[in-house]
HTML snippet that shows the backbone in 3Dmol.js (N, CA, C, O; Angstrom):
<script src="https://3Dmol.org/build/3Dmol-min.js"></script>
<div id="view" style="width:600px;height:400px;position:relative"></div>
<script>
const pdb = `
ATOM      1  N   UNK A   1    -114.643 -95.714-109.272  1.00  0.00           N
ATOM      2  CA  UNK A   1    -114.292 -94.764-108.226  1.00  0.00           C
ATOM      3  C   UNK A   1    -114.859 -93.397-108.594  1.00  0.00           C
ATOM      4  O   UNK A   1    -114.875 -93.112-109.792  1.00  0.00           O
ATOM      5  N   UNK A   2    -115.439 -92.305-107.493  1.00  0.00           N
ATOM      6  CA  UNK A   2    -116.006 -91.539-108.002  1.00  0.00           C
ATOM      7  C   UNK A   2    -115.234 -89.877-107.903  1.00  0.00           C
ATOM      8  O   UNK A   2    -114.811 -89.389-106.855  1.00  0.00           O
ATOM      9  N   UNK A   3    -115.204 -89.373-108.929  1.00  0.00           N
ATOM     10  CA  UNK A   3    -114.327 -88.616-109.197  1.00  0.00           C
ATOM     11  C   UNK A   3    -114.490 -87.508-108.409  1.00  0.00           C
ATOM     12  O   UNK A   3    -115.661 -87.129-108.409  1.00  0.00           O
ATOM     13  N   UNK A   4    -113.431 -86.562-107.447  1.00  0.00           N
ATOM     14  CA  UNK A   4    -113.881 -85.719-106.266  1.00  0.00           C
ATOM     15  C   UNK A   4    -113.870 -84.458-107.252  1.00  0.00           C
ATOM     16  O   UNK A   4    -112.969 -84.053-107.987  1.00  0.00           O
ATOM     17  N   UNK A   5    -114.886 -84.072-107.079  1.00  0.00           N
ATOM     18  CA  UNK A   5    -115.453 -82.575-107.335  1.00  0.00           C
ATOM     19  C   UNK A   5    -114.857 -81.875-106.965  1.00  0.00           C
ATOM     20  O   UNK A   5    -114.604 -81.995-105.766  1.00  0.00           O
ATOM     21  N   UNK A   6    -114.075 -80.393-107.896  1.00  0.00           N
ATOM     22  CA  UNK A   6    -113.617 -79.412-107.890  1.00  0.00           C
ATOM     23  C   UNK A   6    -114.237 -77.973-106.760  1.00  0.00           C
ATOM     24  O   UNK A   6    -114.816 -77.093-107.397  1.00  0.00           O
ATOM     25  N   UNK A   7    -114.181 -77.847-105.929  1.00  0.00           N
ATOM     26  CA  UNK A   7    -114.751 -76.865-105.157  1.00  0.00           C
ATOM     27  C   UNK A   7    -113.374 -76.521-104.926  1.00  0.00           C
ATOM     28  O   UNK A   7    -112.388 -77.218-104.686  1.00  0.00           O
ATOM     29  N   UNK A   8    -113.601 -74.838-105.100  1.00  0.00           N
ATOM     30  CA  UNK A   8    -112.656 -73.427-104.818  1.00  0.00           C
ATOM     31  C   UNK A   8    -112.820 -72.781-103.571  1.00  0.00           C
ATOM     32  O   UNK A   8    -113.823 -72.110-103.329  1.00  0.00           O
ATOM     33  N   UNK A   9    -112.185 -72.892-103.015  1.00  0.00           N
ATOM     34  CA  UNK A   9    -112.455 -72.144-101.515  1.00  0.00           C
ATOM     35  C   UNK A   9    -112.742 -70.759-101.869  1.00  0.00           C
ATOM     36  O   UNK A   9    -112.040 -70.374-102.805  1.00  0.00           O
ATOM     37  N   UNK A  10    -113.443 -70.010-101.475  1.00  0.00           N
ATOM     38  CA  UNK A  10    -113.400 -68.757-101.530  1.00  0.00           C
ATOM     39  C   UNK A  10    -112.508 -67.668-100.794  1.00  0.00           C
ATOM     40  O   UNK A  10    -112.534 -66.444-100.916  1.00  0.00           O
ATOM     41  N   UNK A  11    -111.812 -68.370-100.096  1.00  0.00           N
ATOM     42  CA  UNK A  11    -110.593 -67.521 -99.196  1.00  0.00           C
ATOM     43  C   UNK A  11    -109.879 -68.215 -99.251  1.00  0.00           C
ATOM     44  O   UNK A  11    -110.083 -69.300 -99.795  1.00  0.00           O
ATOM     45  N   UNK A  12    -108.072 -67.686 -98.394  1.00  0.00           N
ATOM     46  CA  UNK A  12    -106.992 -68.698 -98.247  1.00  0.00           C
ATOM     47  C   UNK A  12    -107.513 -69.014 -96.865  1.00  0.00           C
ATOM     48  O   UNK A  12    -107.296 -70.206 -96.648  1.00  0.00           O
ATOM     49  N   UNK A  13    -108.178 -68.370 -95.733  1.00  0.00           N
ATOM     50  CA  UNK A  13    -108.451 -69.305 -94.729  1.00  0.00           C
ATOM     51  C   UNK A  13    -109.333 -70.540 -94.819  1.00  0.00           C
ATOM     52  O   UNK A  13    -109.178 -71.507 -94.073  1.00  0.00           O
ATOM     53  N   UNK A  14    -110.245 -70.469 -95.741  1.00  0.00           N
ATOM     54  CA  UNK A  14    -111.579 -71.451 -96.093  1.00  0.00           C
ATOM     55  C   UNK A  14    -110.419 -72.690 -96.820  1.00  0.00           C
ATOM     56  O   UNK A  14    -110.517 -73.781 -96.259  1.00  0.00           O
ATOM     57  N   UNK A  15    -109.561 -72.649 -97.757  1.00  0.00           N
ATOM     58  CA  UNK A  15    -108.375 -73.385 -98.032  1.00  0.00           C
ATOM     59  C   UNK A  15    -107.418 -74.058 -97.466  1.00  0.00           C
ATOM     60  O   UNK A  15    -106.858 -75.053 -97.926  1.00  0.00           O
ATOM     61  N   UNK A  16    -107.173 -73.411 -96.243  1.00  0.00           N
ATOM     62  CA  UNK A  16    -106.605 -73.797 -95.169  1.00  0.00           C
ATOM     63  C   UNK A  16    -107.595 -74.807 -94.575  1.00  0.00           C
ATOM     64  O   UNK A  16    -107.491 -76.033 -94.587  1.00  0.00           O
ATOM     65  N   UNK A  17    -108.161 -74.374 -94.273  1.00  0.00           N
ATOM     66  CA  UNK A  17    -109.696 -75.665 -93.293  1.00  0.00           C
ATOM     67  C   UNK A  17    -109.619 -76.692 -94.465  1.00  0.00           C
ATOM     68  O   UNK A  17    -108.968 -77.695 -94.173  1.00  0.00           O
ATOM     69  N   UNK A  18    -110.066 -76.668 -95.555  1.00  0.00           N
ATOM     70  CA  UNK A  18    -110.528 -77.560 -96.428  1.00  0.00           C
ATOM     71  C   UNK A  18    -108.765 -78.896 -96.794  1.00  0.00           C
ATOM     72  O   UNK A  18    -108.522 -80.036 -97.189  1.00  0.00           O
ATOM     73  N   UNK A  19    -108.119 -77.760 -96.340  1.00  0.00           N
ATOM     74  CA  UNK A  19    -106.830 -78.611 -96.804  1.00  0.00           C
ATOM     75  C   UNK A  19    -106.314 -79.706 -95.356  1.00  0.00           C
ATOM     76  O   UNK A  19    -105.816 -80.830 -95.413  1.00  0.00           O
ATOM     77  N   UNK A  20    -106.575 -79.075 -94.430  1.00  0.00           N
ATOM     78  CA  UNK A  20    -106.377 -79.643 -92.874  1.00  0.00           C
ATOM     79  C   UNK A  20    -107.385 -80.889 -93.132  1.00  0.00           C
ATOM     80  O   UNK A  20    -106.809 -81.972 -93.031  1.00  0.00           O
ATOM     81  N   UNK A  21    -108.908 -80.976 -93.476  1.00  0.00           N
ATOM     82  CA  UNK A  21    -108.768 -81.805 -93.174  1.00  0.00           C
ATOM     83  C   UNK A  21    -108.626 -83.239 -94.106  1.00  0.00           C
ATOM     84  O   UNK A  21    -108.920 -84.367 -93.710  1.00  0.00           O
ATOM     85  N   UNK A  22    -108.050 -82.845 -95.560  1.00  0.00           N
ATOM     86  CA  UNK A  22    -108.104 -83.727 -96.395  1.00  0.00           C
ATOM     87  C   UNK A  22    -106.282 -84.585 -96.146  1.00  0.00           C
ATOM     88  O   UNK A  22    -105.656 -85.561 -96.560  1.00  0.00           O
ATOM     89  N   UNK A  23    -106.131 -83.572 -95.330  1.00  0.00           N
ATOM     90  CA  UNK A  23    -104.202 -84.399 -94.744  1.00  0.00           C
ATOM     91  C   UNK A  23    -104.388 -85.885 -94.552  1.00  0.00           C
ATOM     92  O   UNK A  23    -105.125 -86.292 -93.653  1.00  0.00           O
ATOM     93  N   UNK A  24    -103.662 -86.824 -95.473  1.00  0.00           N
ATOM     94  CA  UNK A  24    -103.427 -87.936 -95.203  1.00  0.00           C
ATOM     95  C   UNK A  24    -102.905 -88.069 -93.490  1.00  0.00           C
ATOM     96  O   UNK A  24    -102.674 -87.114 -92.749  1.00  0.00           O
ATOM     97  N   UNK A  25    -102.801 -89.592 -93.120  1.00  0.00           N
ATOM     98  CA  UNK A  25    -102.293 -89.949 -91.765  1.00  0.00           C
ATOM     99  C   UNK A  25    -100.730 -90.036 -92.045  1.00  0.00           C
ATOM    100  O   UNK A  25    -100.095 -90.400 -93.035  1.00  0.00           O
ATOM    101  N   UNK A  26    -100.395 -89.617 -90.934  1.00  0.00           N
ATOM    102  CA  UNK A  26     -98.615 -89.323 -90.669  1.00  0.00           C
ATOM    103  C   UNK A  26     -98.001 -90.543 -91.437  1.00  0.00           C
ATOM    104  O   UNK A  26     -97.259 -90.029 -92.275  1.00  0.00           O
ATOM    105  N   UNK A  27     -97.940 -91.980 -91.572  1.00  0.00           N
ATOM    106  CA  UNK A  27     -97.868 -92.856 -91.988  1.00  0.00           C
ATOM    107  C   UNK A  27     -98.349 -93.412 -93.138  1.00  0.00           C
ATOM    108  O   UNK A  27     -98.415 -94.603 -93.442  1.00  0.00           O
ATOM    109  N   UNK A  28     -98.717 -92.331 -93.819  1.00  0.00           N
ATOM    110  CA  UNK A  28     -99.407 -92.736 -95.694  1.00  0.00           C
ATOM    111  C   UNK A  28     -98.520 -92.940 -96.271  1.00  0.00           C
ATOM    112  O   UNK A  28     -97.439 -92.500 -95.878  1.00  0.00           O
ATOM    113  N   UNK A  29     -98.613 -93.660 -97.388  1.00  0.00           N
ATOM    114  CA  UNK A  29     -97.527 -93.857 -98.114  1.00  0.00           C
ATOM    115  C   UNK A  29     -96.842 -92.501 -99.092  1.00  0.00           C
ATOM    116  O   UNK A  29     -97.451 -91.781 -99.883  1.00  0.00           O
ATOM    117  N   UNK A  30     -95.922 -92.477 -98.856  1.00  0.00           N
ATOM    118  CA  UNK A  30     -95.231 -91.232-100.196  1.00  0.00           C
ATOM    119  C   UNK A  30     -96.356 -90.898-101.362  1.00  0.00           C
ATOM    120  O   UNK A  30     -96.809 -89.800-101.685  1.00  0.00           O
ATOM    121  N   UNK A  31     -96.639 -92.142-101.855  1.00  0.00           N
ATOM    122  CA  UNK A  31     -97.547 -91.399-103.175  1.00  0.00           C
ATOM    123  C   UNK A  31     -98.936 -90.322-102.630  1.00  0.00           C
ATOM    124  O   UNK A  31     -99.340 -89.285-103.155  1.00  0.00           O
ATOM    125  N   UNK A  32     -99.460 -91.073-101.330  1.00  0.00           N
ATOM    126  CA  UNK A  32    -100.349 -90.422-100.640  1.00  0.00           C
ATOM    127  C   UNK A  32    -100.057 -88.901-100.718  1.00  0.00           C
ATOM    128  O   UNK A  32    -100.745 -88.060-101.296  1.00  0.00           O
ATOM    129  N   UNK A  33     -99.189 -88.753-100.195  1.00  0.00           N
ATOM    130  CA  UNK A  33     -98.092 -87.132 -99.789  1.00  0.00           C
ATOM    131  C   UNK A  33     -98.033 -86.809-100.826  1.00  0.00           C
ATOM    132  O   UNK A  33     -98.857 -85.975-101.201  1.00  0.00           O
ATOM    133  N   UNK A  34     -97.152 -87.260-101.658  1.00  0.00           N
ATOM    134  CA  UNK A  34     -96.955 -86.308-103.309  1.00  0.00           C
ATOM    135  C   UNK A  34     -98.457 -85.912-103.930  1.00  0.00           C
ATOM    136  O   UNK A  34     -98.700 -84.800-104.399  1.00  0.00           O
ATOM    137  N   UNK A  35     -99.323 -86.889-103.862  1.00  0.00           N
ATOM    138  CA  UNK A  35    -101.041 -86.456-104.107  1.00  0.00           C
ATOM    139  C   UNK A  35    -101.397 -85.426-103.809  1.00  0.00           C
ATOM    140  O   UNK A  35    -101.824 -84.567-104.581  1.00  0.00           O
ATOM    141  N   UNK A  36    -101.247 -85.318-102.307  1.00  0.00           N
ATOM    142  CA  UNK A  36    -101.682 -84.467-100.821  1.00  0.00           C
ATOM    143  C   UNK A  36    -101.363 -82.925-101.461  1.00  0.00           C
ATOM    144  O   UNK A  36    -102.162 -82.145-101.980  1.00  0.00           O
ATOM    145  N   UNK A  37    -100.049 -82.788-101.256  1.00  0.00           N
ATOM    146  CA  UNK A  37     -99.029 -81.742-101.796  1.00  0.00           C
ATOM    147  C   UNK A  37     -99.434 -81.359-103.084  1.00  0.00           C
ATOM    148  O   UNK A  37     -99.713 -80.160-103.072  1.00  0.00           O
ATOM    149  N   UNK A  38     -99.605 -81.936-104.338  1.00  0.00           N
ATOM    150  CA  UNK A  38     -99.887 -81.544-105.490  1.00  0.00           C
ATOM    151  C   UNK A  38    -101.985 -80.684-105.273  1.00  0.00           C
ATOM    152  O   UNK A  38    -102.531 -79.611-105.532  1.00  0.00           O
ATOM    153  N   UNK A  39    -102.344 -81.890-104.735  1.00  0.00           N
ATOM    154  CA  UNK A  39    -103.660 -81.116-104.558  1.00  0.00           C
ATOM    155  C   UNK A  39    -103.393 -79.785-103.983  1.00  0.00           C
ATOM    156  O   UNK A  39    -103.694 -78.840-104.711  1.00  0.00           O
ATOM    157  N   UNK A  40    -102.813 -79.472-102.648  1.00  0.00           N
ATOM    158  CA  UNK A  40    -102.706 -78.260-101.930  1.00  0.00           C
ATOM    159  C   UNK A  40    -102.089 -77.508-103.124  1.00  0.00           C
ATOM    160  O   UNK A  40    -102.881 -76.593-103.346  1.00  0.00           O
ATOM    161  N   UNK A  41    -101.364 -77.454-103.753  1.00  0.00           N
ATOM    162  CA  UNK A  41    -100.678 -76.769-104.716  1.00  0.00           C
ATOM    163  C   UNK A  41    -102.373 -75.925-105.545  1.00  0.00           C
ATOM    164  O   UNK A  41    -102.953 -74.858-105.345  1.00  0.00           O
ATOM    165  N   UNK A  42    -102.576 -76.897-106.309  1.00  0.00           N
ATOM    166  CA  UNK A  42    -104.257 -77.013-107.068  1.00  0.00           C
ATOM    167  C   UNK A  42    -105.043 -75.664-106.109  1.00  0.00           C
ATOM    168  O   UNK A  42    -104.994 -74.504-106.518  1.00  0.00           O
ATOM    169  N   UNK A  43    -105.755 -76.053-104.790  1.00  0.00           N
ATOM    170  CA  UNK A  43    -106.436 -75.355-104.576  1.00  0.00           C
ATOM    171  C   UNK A  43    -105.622 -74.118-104.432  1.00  0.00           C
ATOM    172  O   UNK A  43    -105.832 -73.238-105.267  1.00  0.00           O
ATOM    173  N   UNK A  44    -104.657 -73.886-103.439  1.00  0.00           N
ATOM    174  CA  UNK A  44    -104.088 -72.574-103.144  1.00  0.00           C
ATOM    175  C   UNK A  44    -103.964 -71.915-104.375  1.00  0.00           C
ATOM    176  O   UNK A  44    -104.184 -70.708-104.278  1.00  0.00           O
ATOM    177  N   UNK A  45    -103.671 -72.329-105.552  1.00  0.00           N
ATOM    178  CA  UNK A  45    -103.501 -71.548-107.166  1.00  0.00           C
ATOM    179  C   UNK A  45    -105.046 -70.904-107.410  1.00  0.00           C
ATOM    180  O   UNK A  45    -105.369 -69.752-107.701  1.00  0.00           O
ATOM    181  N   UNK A  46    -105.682 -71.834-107.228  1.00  0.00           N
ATOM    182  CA  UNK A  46    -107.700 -71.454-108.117  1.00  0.00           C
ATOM    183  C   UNK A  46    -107.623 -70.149-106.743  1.00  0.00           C
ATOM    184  O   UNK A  46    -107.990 -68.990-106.937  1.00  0.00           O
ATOM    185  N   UNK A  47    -107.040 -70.692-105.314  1.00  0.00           N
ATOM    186  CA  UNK A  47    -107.849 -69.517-104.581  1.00  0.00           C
ATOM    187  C   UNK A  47    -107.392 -68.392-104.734  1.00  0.00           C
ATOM    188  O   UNK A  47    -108.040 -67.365-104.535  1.00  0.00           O
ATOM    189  N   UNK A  48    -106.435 -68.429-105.038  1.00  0.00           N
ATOM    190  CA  UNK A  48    -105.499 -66.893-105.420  1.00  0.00           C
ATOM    191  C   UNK A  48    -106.283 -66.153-106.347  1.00  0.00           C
ATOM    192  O   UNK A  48    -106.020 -64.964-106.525  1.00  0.00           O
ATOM    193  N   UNK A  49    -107.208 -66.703-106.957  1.00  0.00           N
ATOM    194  CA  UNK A  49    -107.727 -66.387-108.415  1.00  0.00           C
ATOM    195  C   UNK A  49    -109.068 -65.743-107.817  1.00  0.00           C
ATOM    196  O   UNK A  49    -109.787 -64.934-108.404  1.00  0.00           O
ATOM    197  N   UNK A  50    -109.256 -66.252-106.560  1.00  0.00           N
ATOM    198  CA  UNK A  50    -110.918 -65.673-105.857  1.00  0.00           C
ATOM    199  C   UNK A  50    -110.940 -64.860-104.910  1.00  0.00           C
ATOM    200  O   UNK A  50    -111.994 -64.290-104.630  1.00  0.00           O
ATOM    201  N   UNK A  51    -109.687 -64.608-104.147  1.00  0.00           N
ATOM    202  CA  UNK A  51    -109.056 -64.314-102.848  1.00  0.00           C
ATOM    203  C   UNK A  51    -108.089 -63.351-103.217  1.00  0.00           C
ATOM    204  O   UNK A  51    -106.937 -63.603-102.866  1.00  0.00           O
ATOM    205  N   UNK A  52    -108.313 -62.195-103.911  1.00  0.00           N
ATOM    206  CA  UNK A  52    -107.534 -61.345-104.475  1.00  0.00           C
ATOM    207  C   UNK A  52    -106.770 -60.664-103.244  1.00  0.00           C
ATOM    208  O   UNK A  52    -105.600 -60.470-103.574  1.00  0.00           O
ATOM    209  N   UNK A  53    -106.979 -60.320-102.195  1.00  0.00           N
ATOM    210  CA  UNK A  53    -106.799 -59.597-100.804  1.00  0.00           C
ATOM    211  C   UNK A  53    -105.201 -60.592-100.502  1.00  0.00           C
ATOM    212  O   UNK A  53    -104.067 -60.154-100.311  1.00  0.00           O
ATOM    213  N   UNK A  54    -105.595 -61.764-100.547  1.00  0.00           N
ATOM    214  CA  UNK A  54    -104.332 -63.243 -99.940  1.00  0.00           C
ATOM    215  C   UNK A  54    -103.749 -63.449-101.510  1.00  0.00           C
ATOM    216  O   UNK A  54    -102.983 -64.298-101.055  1.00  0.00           O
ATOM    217  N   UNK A  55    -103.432 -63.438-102.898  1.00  0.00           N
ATOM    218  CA  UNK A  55    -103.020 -63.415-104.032  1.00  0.00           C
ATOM    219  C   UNK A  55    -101.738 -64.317-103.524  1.00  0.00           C
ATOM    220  O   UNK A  55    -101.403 -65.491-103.366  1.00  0.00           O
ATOM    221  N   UNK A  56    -101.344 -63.229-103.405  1.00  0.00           N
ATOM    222  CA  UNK A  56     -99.507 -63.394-103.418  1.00  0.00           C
ATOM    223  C   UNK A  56     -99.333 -64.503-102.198  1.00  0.00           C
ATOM    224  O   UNK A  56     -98.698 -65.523-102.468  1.00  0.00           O
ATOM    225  N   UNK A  57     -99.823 -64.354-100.993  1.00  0.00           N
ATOM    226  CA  UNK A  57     -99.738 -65.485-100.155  1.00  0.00           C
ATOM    227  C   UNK A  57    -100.327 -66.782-100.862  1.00  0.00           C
ATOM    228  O   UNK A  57     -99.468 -67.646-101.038  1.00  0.00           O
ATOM    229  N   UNK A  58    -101.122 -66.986-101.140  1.00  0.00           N
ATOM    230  CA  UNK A  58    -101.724 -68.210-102.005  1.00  0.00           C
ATOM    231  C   UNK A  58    -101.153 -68.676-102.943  1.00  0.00           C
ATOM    232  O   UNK A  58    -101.094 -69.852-103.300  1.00  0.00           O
ATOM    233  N   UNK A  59    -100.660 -67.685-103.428  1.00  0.00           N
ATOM    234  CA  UNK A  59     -99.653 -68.419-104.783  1.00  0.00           C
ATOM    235  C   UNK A  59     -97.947 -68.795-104.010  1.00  0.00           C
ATOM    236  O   UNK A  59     -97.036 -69.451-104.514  1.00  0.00           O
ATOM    237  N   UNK A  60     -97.981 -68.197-102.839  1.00  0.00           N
ATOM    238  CA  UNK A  60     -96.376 -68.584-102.201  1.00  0.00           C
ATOM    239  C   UNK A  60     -96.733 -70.184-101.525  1.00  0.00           C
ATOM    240  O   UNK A  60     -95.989 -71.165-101.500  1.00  0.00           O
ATOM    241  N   UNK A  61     -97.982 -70.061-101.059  1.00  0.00           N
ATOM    242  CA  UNK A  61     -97.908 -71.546-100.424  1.00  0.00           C
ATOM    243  C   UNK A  61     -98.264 -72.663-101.540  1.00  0.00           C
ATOM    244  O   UNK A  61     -97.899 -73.834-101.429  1.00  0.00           O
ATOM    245  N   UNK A  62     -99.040 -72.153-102.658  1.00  0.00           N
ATOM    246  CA  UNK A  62     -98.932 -73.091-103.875  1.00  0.00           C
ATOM    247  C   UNK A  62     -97.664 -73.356-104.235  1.00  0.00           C
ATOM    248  O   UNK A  62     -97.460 -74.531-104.541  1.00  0.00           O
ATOM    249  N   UNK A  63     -96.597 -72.494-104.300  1.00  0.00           N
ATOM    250  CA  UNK A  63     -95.237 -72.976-104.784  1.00  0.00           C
ATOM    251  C   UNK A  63     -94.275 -73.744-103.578  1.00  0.00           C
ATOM    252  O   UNK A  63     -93.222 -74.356-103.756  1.00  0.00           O
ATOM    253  N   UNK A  64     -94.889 -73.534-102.500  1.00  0.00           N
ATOM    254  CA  UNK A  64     -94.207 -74.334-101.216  1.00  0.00           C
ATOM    255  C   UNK A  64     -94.747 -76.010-101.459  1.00  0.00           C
ATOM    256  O   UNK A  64     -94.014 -76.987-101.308  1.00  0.00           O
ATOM    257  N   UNK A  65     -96.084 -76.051-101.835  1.00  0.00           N
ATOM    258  CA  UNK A  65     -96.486 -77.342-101.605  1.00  0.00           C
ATOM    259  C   UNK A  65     -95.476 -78.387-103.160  1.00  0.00           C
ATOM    260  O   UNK A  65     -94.943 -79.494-103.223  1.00  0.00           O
ATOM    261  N   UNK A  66     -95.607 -77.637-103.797  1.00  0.00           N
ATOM    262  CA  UNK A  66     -94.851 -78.128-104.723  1.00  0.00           C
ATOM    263  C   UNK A  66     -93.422 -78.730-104.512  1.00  0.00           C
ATOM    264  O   UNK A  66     -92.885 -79.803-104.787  1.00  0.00           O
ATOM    265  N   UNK A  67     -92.998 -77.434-103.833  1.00  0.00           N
ATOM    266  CA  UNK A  67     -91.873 -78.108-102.892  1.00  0.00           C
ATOM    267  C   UNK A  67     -91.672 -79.192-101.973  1.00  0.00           C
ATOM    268  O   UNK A  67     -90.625 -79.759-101.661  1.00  0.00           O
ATOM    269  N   UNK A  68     -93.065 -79.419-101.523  1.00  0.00           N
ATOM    270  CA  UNK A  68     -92.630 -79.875-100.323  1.00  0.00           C
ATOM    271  C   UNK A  68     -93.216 -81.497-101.327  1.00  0.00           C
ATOM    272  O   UNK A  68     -92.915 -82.545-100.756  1.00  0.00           O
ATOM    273  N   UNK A  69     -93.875 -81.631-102.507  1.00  0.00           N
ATOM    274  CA  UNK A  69     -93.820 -82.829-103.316  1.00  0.00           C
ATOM    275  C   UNK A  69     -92.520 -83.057-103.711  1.00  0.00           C
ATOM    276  O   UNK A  69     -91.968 -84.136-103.494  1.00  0.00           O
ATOM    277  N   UNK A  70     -91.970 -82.118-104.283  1.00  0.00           N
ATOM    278  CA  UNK A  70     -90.339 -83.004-104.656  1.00  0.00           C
ATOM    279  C   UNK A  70     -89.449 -82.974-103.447  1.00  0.00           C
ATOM    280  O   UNK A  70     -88.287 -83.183-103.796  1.00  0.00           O
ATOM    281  N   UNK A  71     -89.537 -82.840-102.505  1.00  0.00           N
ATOM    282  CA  UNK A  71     -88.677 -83.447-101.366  1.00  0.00           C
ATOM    283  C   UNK A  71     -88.915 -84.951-101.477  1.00  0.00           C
ATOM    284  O   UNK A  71     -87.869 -85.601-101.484  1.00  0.00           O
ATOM    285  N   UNK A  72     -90.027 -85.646-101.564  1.00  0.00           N
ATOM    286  CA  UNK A  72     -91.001 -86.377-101.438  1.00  0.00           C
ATOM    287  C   UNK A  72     -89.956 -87.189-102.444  1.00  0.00           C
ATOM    288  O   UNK A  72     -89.097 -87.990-102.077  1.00  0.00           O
ATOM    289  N   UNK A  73     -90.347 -86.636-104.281  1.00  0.00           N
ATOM    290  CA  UNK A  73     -89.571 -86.942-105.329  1.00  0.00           C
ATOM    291  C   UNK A  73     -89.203 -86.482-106.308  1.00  0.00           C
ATOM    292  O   UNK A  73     -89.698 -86.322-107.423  1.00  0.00           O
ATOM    293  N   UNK A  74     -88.233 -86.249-105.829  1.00  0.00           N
ATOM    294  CA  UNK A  74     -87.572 -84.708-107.028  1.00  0.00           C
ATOM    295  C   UNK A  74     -88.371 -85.308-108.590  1.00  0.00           C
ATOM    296  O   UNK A  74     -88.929 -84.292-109.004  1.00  0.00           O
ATOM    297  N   UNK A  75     -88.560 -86.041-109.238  1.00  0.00           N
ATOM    298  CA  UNK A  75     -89.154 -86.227-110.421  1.00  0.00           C
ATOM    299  C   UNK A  75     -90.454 -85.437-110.425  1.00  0.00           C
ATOM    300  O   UNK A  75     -90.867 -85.256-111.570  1.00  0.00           O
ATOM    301  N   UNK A  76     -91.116 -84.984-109.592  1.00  0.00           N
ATOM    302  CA  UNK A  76     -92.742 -83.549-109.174  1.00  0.00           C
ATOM    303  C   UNK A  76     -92.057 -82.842-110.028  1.00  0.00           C
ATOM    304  O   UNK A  76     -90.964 -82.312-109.827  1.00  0.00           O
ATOM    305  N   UNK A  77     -92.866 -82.823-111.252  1.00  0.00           N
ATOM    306  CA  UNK A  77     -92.652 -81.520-111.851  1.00  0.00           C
ATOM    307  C   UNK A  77     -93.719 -80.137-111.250  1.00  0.00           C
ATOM    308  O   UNK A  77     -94.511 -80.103-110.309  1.00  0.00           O
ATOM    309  N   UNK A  78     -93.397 -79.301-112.054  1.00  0.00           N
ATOM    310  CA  UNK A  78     -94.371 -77.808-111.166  1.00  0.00           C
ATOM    311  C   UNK A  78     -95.433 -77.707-112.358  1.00  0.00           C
ATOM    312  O   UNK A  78     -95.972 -76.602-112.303  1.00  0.00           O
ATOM    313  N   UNK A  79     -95.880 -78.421-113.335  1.00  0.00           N
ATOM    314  CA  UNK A  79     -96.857 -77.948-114.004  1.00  0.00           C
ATOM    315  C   UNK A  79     -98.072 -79.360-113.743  1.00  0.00           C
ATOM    316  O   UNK A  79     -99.245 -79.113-114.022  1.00  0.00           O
ATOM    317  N   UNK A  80     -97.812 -80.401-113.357  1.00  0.00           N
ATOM    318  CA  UNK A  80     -99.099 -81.068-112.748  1.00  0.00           C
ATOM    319  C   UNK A  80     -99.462 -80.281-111.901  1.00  0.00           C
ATOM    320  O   UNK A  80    -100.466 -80.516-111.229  1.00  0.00           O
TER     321      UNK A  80
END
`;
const viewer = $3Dmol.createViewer("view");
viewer.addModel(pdb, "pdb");
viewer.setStyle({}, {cartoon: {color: "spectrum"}});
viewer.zoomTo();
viewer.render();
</script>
């Protein structure tokens, strides 16, 4: 399987697009979602890091997606 390449959005809107369209289907399985969620976590963190202007927003929706993995299963820790 071939391993997906790290690309950083250069904005939180370019993050937003890139994250829309990697959304599993409404009907994926949980692990799908906890994936989904942990990735969104991933990029929104690196973009905060490029996207100094959106910082603090980028790092709030990185800590939302995290959230929204342990709804999923509280066992999501916050440092994967």
């Amino acid at each position: 399987m071939a391993q997906r390449q790290a690309v950083v959005p250069s904005s939180l809107f370019e993050a937003h697009e890139v994250l829309r369209r990697q959304r599993p289907s409404r009907d994926a399985a949980p692990e799908d979602w906890i994936a989904f969620h942990r990735r969104c976590s991933e990029v929104y963190t690196a973009t905060a890091k490029v996207d100094i202007r959106h910082r603090h927003e980028a790092m709030q929706y990185a800590a939302i997606e995290i959230r929204r993995a342990r709804e999923i299963d509280p066992a999501v820790d916050s440092d994967s």
